[in-house]
LOFI-348819 format. One record per residue (C-alpha): residue in one letter; x, y, z. Coordinates in steps of 0.05 Angstrom, whole numbers, plus 5000, padded with zeros to 4 digits. Each point is the difference from the previous one (the first is absolute). Example, Ala and Ser with C-alpha at 12.3 -4.5 7.8 and 13.67 -1.06 7.14 Angstrom:
BEGIN
a524649105156;s502750694987;
REM end
This chain:
BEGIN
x278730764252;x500249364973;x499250224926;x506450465009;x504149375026;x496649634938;x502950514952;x506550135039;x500649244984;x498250004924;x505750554996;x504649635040;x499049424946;x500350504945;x506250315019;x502549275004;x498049854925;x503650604978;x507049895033;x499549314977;x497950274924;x506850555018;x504549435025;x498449564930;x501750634959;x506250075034;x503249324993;x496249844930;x505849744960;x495349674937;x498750624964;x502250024927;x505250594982;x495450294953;x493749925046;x496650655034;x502049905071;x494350235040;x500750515055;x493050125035;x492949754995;x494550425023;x496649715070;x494249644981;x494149945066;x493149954987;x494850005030;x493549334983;x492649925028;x499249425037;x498849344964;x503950184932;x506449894980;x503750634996;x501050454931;x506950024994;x503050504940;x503149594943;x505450474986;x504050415040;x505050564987;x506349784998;x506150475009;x507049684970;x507850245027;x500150414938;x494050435026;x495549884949;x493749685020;x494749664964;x493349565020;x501649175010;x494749385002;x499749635062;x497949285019;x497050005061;x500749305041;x492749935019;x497049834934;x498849325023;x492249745019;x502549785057;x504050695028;x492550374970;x496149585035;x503850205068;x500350754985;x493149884988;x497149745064;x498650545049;x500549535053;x507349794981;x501950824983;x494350385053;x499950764988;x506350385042;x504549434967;x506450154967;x503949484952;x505750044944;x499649714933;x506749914966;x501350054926;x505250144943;x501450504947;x500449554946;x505350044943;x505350205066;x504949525016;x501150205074;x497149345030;x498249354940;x492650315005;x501950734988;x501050595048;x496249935060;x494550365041;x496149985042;x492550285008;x497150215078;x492849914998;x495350235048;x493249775007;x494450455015;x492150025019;x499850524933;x497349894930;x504250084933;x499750644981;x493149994954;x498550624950;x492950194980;x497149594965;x499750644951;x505750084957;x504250545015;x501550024922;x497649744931;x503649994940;x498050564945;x496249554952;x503249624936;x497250394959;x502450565032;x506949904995;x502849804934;x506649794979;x504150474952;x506849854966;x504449514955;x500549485046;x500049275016;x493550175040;x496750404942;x501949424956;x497649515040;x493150325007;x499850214934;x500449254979;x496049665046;x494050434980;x501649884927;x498849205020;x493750195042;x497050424935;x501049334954;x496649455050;x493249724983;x494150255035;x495849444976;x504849575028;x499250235071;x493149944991;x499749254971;x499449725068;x494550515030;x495249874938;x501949195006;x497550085074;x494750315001;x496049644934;x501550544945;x502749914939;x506849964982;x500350074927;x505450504976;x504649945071;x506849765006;x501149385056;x504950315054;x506949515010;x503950005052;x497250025073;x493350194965;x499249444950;x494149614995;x503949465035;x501550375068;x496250195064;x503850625011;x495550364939;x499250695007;x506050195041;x502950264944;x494550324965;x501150385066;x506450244999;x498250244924;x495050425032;x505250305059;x505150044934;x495550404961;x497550425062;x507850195009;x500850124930;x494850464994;x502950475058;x507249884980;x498750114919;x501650744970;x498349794925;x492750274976;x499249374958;x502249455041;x496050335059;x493749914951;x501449224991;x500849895066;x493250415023;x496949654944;x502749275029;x497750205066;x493150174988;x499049304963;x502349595060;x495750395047;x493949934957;x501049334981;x500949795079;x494950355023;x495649644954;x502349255013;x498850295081;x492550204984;x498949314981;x500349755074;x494850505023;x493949555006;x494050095043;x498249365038;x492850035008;x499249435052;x506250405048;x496450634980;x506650404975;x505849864956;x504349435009;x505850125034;x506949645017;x497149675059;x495449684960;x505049674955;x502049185025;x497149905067;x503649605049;x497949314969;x500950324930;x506250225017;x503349385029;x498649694929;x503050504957;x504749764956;x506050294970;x501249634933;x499850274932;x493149694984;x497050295066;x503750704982;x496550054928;x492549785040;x501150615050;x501050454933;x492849844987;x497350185066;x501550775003;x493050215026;x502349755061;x506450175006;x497250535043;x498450874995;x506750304981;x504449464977;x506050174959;x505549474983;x502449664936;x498549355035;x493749725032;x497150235070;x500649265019;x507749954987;x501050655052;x495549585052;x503949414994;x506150275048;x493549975047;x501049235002;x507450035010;x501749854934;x507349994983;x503250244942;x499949564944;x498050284924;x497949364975;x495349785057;x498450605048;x502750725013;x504450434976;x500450685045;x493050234987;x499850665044;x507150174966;x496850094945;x494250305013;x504250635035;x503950114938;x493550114963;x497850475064;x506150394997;x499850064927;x493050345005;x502050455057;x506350264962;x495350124942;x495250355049;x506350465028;x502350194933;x494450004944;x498450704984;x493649814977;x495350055048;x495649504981;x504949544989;x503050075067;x493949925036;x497449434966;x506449665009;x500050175077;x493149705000;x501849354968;x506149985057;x495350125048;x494249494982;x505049455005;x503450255059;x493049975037;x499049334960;x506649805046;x497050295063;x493749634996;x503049354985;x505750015056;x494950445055;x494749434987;x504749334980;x505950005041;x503650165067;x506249935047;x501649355042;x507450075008;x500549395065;x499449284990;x503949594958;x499450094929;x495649424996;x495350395039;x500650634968;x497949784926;x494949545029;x494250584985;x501850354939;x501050774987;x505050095054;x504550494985;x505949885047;x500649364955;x498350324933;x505450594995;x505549535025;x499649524947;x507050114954;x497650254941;x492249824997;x498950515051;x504350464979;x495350664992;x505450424972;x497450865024;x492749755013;x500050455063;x503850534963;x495150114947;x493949935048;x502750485045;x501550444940;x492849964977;x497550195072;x503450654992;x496650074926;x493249935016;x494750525033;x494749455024;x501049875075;x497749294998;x503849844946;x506450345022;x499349585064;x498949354964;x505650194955;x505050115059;x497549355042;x501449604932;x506750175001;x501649795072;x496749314981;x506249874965;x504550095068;x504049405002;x501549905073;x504449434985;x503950504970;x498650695028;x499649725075;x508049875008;x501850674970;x495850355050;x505249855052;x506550014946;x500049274996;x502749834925;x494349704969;x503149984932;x504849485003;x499149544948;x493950304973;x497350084933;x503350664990;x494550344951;x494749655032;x501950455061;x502150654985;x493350284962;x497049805064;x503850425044;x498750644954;x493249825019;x500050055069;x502750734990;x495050234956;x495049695043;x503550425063;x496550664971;x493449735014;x500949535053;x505750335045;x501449425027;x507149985028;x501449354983;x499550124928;x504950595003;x504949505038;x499349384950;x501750444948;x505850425030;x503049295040;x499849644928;x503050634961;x506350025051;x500949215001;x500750054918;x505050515009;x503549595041;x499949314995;x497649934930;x502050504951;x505849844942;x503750684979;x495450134944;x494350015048;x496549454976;x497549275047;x498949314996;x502649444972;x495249484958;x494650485014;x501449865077;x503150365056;x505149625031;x503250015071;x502850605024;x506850264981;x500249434958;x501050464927;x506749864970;x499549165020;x493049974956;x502950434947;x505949564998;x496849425000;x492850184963;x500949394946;x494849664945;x500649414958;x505850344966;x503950095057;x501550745031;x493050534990;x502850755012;x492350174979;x496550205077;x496150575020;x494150004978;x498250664970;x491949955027;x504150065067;x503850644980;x493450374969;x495849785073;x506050185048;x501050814958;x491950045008;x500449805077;x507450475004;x496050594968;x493249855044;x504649995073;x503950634976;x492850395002;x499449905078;x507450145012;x502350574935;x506150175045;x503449305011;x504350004933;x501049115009;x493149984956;x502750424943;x507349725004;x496449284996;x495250254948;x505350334963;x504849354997;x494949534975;x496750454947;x506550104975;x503649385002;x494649414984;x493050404980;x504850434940;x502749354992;x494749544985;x498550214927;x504049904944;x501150694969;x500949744928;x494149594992;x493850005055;x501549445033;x500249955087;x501749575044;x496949445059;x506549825039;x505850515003;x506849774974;x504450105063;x505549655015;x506549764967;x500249974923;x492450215000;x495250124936;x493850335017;x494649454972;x495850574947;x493749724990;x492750225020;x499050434942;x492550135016;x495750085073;x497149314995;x506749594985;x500349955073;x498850415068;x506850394990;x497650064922;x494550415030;x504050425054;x505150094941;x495550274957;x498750575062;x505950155032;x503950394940;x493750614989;x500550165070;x507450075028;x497850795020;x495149765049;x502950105058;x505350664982;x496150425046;x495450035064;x496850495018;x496450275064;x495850665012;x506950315003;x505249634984;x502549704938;x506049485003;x504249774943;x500149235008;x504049854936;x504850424956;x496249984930;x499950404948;x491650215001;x495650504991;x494950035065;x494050355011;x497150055080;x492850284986;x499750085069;x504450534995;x499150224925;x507849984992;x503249554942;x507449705023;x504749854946;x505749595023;x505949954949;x505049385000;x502449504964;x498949365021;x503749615044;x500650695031;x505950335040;x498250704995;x492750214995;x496450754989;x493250105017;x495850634993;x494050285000;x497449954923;x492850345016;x496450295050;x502950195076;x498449745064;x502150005078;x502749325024;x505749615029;x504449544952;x503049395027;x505649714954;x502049245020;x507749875012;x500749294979;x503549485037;x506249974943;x501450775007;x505850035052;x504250424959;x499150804971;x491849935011;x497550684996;x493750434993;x500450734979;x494150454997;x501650554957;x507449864994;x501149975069;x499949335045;x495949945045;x503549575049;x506949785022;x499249255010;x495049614964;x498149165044;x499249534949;x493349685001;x496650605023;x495550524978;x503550745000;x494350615002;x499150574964;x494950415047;x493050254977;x501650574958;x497250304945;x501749794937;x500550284922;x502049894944;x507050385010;x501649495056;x505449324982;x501049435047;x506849614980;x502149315024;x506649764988;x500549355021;x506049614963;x500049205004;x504049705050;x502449264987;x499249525056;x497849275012;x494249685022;x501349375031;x496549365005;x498849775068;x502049305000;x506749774970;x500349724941;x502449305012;x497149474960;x497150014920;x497649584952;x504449804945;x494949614965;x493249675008;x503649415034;x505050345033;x501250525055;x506750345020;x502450185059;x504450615013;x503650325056;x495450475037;x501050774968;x495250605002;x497450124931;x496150694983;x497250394937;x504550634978;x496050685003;x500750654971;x493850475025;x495049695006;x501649474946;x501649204994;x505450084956;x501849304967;x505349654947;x500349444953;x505649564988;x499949725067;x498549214992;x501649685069;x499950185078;x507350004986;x500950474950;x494250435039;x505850025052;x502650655023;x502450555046;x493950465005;x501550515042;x505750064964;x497549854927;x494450535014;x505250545023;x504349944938;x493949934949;x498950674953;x493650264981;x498250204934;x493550244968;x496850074932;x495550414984;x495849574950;x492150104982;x494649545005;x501449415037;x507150155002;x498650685035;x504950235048;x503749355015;x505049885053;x505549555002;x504749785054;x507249644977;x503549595043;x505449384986;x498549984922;x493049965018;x495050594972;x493049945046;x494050304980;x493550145044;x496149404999;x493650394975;x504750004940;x503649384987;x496549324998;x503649384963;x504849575051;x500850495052;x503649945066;x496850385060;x502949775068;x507749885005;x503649635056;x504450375049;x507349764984;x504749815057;
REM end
């Protein structure tokens, strides 16, 4: 009885919240002429576990007086610590509690903070909702799936593996050989991030081995396939025999020294991290301990141990970061070398120093997380302490790759060592907020952060822990948001900021010069499509991860390399009058040098997913498939961007169901016809529509028509305040500001010098624009165009010398 008064309540309050949300519509007298007038929200109640603050949807559909409807971002009001906090305690919201959170549609002018809502929450003794921690579906392989076309993808590809095929082998190898005592005669000293003068060495050799990994599955040509196999092989042998050096038998401990063995406690304390003490520990690789791999010493990797900060001249860099670029770059060369040999020796290196890891961190180091901090680092090796340190402890996909190599490897013991490893880079500092939905990334190193939540995922398959499935989906839906620009991409200065907070840093991002449109770093937008792609396994059917996946592969990853010379970029160039910064022309020039030299041989990777029956289309490419599982081929024809796709069965038949995603942009003429005829009458944007399990041939056609809508994606904070120059700040009357969008694309201008002239009526400006498209080849493939007010915008995958993306909302 007394639950049904509770509810009866909680829906006397709701029913409150909506008359008042009626009553504002009603005598709303702010809204511009031109503005969509909204009509209806859908009701938004959900239901949260006690002690976590509730998941509340980021978007909603929004239906407009004119009847046509479309999806709108929402700021929700509880974003603060102190409101999570509250939500939080189960003390201050017990289970059989009911509560409202009120928040805006933002770019609405309604109210001064948007159109409002309002959220019932419930609070209940039940869990999240928690899959297996089996994937429902994996993505066909890379190199299963290749591109096919003239096209800004193909081109893209096509010259990032050109770049890979010209770097030096012998200079990734430099450092390994300096290491471990061998010779370097006749190798080239890295630069960058990898010089002799950094502490970062060996992150990029790396990413060269990831690079060449992808290349290899991506490439079609007989002869560049053959310098790449041939580049492969060398780094594998020539690691594996810089690792054999460390295998030493210790005749006193009666076995090979291990990395327990290396710096005990007193040893440790007195480690230094100078240049002088650096080139000593390059003499001392017999103890380095059995399985070592790194382009720096043993020592240097122990230091973080001792709580050393980071500082290049005089301790640390980010020691484990590198090290899991180098594991990662050995386990894509173990997924993808054909060789045999090759593939297993590689996945034997990987795993040697991934047990190296285990025995140092199972043996060394462990978790205090109360006390003050004082306390905490007064023993070394604790790792509450270590993995919370900005940038020293940053680990980048540590737990990733160990988790990976768990799954690899046949030995039980190992496999277990290899899985506990991983979880010895939990960072509860971190991970411990996000298991109740507290935001725990405010103000953050943003890269720092995001490789480690991938982790926790991939560690989920062996560990089915709940937790870890809850970090990572809590995180995902907090970037989607609170964080994300329009393009997808985070951060500002490397950092997340507050919450909401996106169009005041872009505004006001500034440098020595004055005003910096260069943000988003592109490290960010490689991690977040990896940790998109790795979430959509365990849900195929929720169509956010592919419309997410979809908008920053498209608008920042395309748009980070310079299509007429290989050149990428570190920060985006987003903002007003923007140049994207080109730079980073090889893996080592810095950490988004090495994810550059990655991302563009591997945009197919997550087309497809497939389950023992199903097969969903993720992303409209033009590729030829092949699903062994099934022995069918799948030959989807496009161009690219696409608005009308084909796909067939090339070879083979096969009985299965076909799920084709309806993206988030497609409110207008989406359809799907099997055979010529459509197979449904109304088609939800953001959803998944279903072909059932049939049996399929060669004879059989699947099209989707799915013409570009335009529409806006708004900022959530008004734009109010910008700097002028590096002295000076301007302040300007408070006015929505968003990012013009045609599909799924940031479409942007030049000519566009101040927040004034980046003035205008959007709704209005967007109605009237015209759309034009080229047809083009290469990197000028199929190339949209939108025209409004003597203005001629161009995707921003596209365009990239002083750019406008976000426009204020004129009055």
């Amino acid at each position: 009885m007394a639950k049904k008064k509770h509810n009866f309540a909680c829906m006397k309050q709701y029913m409150i919240s909506c008359l008042t949300v009626l009553m504002v519509c009603l005598v709303s007298c702010g809204l511009q002429p031109s503005e969509k007038k909204i009509s209806c929200v859908e009701e938004i109640s959900v239901e949260t576990p006690v002690g976590s603050v509730p998941r509340l949807p980021y978007q909603v559909w929004t239906t407009y007086a004119d009847g046509s409807a479309e999806f709108r971002q929402v700021v929700w009001l509880n974003a603060s610590p102190a409101s999570e906090e509250v939500e939080a305690d189960s003390l201050l919201k017990p289970v059989g509690s009911c509560y409202k959170v009120q928040g805006f549609i933002i770019g609405d002018n309604t109210t001064s903070n948007g159109y409002p809502l309002t959220a019932q929450v419930y609070v209940t003794s039940k869990p999240y909702f928690l899959p297996s921690s089996q994937p429902i579906a994996q993505t066909l392989p890379l190199d299963k799936t290749q591109l096919t076309g003239d096209n800004r993808l193909t081109w893209n590809r096509d010259l990032d593996i050109q770049e890979i095929l010209k770097w030096d082998v012998s200079q990734q190898l430099y450092n390994y050989r300096d290491t471990y005592g061998m010779s370097t005669e006749g190798y080239t000293k890295s630069a960058g991030w990898d010089s002799p003068t950094t502490k970062l060495k060996g992150h990029g050799s790396g990413h060269y081995m990831s690079a060449l990994a992808f290349a290899y599955a991506s490439c079609q040509d007989a002869t560049q396939k053959e310098i790449l196999r041939n580049n492969i092989t060398r780094m594998v042998d020539e690691l594996r025999t810089c690792q054999e050096r460390t295998f030493v038998w210790d005749k006193q401990l009666g076995r090979y020294r291990e990395a327990r063995d290396l710096a005990p406690e007193q040893e440790l304390r007195n480690l230094q991290g100078t240049w002088e003490a650096f080139d000593e520990y390059k003499k001392d690789y017999e103890h380095y301990g059995y399985g070592y791999l790194n382009a720096i010493p043993a020592q240097h990797a122990v230091l973080v141990e001792m709580y050393r900060p980071y500082h290049n001249e005089n301790w640390v860099w980010a020691p484990y970061y590198a090290i899991h670029k180098q594991l990662a770059g050995l386990i894509d060369i173990a997924t993808y070398m054909d060789n045999p040999a090759i593939a297993s020796k590689a996945l034997l290196i990987a795993k040697d120093m991934g047990l190296w890891v285990w025995n140092r961190l199972h043996y060394r180091t462990y978790i205090k997380s109360g006390g003050t901090q004082e306390e905490r680092h007064a023993k070394p090796g604790n790792r509450y302490e270590m993995w919370n340190m900005y940038i020293a402890g940053e680990v980048g996909g540590m737990c990733e790759s160990l988790s990976r190599l768990a799954e690899m490897v046949s030995n039980p013991t190992e496999k277990a060592h290899l899985a506990e490893a991983a979880n010895y880079f939990d960072s509860p500092a971190f991970f411990s907020p996000l298991t109740r939905n507290v935001d725990a990334i405010r103000n953050r190193h943003a890269n720092q952060h995001i490789p480690m939540i991938t982790g926790v995922l991939r560690s989920f398959r062996n560990n089915g822990n709940a937790d870890y499935y809850h970090i990572a989906e809590n995180f995902w839906n907090m970037i989607q948001g609170r964080y994300r620009y329009a393009t997808g991409g985070v951060g500002n200065a490397e950092m997340f900021r507050e919450p909401y907070t996106q169009m005041y840093h872009l505004a006001t991002n500034a440098n020595n010069e004055g005003y910096d449109a260069t943000l988003n770093e592109t490290c960010c937008a490689y991690n977040l499509a990896k940790l998109t792609k790795d979430l959509n396994c365990y849900n195929p059917d929720d169509a956010r991860y592919m419309d997410y996946y979809e908008r920053v592969l498209y608008n920042q990853i395309v748009g980070s390399i310079n299509p007429h010379q290989y050149q990428t970029t570190y920060h985006y160039a987003l903002g007003l009058n923007a140049s994207k910064p080109w730079g980073n022309e090889t893996p080592h020039e810095s950490c988004c040098g090495g994810t550059g030299s990655e991302n563009h041989v591997k945009y197919q990777e997550a087309a497809y997913f497939v389950s023992d029956n199903t097969i969903w289309v993720g992303l409209y490419l033009p590729t030829l498939a092949t699903w062994d599982a099934k022995q069918v081929t799948i030959k989807q024809d496009c161009t690219w961007p696409a608005e009308q796709s084909t796909i067939r069965i090339a070879q083979g038949t096969g009985r299965f169901a076909m799920k084709l995603r309806v993206p988030y942009w497609a409110t207008a003429n989406f359809d799907v016809q099997l055979n010529g005829k459509s197979i449904a009458k109304n088609y939800q944007p953001s959803s998944y529509i279903t072909i059932p399990e049939r049996e399929w041939t060669t004879e059989d056609v699947v099209t989707v028509t799915m013409p570009f809508t335009k529409h806006i994606d708004f900022a959530p904070d008004k734009m109010d305040i910008a700097v002028i120059d590096k002295n000076t700040k301007q302040s300007y009357s408070p006015r929505w500001a968003g990012a013009f969008m045609l599909g799924p694309m940031v479409m942007a201008s030049s000519g566009f010098e101040t927040w004034d002239d980046a003035t205008l009526n959007l709704f209005e400006s967007l109605s009237k624009a015209t759309i034009s498209k080229s047809e083009g080849a290469g990197a000028d493939a199929s190339l949209y165009t939108l025209t409004l007010q003597g203005h001629t915008f161009y995707p921003d995958y596209y365009i990239d010398k002083n750019t406008t993306h976000y426009f204020r909302m004129q009055e």
